[in-house]
C-alpha positions as CSV (number, residue, x, y, z in Angstrom):
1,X,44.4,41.4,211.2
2,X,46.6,42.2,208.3
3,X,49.1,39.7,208.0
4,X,51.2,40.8,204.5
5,X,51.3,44.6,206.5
6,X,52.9,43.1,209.8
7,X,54.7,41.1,207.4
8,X,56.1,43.4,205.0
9,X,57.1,45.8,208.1
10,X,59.3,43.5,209.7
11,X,61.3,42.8,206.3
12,X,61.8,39.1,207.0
13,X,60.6,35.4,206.1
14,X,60.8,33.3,209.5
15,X,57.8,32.3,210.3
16,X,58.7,32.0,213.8
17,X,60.0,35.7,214.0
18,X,56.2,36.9,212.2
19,X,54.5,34.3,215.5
20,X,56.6,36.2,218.1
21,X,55.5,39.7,217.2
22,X,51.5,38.9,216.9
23,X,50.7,39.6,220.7
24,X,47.3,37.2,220.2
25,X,46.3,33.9,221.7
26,X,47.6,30.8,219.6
27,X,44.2,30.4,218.6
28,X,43.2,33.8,217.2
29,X,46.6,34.0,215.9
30,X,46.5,30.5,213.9
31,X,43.1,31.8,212.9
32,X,44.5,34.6,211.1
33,X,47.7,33.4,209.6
34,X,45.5,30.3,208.2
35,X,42.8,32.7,206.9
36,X,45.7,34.8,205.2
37,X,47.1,31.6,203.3
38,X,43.5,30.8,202.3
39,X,42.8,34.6,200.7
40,X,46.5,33.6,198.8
41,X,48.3,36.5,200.8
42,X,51.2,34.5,202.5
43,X,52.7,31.0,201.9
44,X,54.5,29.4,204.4
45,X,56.3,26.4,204.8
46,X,56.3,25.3,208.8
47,X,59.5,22.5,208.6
48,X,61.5,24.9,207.3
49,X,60.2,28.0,209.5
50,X,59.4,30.5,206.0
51,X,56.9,32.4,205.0
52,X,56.2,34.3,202.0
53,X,54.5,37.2,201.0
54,X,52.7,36.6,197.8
55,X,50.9,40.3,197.6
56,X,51.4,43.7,197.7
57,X,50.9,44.8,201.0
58,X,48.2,47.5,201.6
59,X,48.8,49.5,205.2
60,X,46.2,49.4,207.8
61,X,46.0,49.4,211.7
62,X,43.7,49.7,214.3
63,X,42.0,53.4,213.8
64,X,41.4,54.1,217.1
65,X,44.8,53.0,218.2
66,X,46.1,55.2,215.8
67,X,44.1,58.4,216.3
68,X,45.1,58.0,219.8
69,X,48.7,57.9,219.2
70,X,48.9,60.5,217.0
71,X,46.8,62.5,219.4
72,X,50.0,61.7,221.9
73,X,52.7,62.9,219.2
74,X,50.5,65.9,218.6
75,X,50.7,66.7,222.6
76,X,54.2,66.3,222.7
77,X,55.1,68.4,219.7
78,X,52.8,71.4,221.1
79,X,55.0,71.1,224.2
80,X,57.7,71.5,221.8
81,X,59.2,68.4,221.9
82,X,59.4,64.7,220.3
83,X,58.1,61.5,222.1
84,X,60.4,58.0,222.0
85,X,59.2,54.9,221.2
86,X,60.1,53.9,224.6
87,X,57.6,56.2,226.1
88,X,55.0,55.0,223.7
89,X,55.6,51.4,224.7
90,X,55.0,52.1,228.0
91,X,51.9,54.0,227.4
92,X,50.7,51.2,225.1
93,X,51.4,48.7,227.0
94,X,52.5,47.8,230.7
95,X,55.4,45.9,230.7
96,X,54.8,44.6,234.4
97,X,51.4,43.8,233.5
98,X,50.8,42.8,229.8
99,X,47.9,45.2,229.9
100,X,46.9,47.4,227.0
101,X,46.9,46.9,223.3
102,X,48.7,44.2,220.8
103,X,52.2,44.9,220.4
104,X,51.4,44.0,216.9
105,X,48.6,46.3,216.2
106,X,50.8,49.3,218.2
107,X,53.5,48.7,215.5
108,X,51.1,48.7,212.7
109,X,49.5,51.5,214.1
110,X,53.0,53.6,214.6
111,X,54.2,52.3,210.8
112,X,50.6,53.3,209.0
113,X,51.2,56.7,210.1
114,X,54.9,56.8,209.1
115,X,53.4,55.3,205.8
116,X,50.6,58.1,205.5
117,X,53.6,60.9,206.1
118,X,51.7,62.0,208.9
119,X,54.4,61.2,211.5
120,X,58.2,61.1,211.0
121,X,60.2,59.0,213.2
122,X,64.4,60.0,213.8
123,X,66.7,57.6,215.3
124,X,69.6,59.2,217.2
125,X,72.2,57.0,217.9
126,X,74.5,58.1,221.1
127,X,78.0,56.2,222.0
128,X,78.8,55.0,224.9
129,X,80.9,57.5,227.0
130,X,84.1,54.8,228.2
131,X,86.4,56.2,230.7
132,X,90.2,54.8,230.1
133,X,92.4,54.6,232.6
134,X,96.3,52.7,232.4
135,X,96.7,50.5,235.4
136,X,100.0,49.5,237.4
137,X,100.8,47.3,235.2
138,X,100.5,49.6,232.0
139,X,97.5,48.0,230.6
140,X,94.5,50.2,229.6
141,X,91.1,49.5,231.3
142,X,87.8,50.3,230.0
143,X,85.1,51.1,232.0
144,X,81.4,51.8,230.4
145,X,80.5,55.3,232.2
146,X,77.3,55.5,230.3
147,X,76.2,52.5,227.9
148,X,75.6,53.6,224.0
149,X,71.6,54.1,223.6
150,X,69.6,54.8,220.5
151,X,66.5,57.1,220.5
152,X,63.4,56.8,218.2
153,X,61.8,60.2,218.2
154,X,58.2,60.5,216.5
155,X,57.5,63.7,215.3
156,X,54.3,65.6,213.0
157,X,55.6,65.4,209.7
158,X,54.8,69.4,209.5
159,X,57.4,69.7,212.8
160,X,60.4,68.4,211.0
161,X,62.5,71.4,211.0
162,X,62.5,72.2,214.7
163,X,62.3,68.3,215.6
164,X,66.1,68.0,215.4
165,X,66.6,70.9,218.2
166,X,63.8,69.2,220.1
167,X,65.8,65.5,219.5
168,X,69.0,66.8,220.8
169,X,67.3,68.7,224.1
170,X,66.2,65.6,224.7
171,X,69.3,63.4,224.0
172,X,71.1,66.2,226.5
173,X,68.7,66.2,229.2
174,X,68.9,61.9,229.2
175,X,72.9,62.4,229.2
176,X,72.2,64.8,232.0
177,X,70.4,63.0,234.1
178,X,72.3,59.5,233.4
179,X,75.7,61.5,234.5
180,X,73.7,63.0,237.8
181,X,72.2,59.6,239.3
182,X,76.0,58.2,238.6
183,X,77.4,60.4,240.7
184,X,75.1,59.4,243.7
């Protein structure tokens, strides 16, 4: 496992927060972050919940887990359209189940081809739609219609242009669809 990568992509130095995204027994998981300080890669500090990067890291991920999700963004983008993170997830791993693979080596997998400018990924950010209304008593009330959401499209690098069309088809069709099963 490649500790300084997973390290380096979630930007931080908590110790506990690196623990809580390697998706490994405590075992296999010790055995890597201890093999990692040995090779001089990471320093940490276990009273005061740190660790420190002490290389440059290089990006790597599971190859097949990668191929396979790329092979996914390439079926969406030749249906002419961008696939989520949150469809990804799912097909990675089953939430009700904990089957499928790592979360970490799906992240590592997602960020190594984001690194190798093979994918692109575009977060659209859409507000919550708040219906006012002015009671009796003249006070305004707030109620969340539809809560704010953000989407993470992924998208071949070479389908950048026509991946923001795609993006908002698909932010529309979710608005859509949240405003229809409201109404029912």
């Amino acid at each position: 496992m490649n500790i300084p990568y997973l390290l380096s992509m979630l930007k931080t130095e908590k110790l506990s927060e690196l623990v809580a995204n390697i998706d490994l027994p405590a075992l296999d998981m010790n055995l890597a972050i201890w093999e990692s300080i040995d090779r001089g890669e990471i320093e940490v500090d276990e009273e005061k919940d740190t660790v420190k990067l002490l290389v440059a890291a290089e990006p790597s991920s599971d190859s097949d887990l990668k191929n396979k999700i790329l092979r996914v963004i390439q079926h969406y983008n030749r249906e002419n359209t961008n696939v989520t993170r949150g469809r990804l997830n799912g097909l990675v791993k089953d939430a009700l189940t904990g089957q499928g693979y790592p979360w970490h080596e799906y992240i590592m997998a997602i960020q190594h081809l984001i690194d190798g400018e093979l994918v692109v990924q575009t977060v659209v950010e859409v507000p919550a739609e708040v219906k006012t209304t002015i009671k009796n008593t003249g006070k305004k009330k707030e109620k969340i219609v539809r809560p704010a959401h953000k989407f993470a499209f992924l998208c071949l690098t070479e389908n950048i242009e026509s991946s923001e069309e795609w993006n908002k088809k698909s932010v529309e069709k979710w608005i859509a669809e949240f405003k229809q099963a409201s109404v029912k």
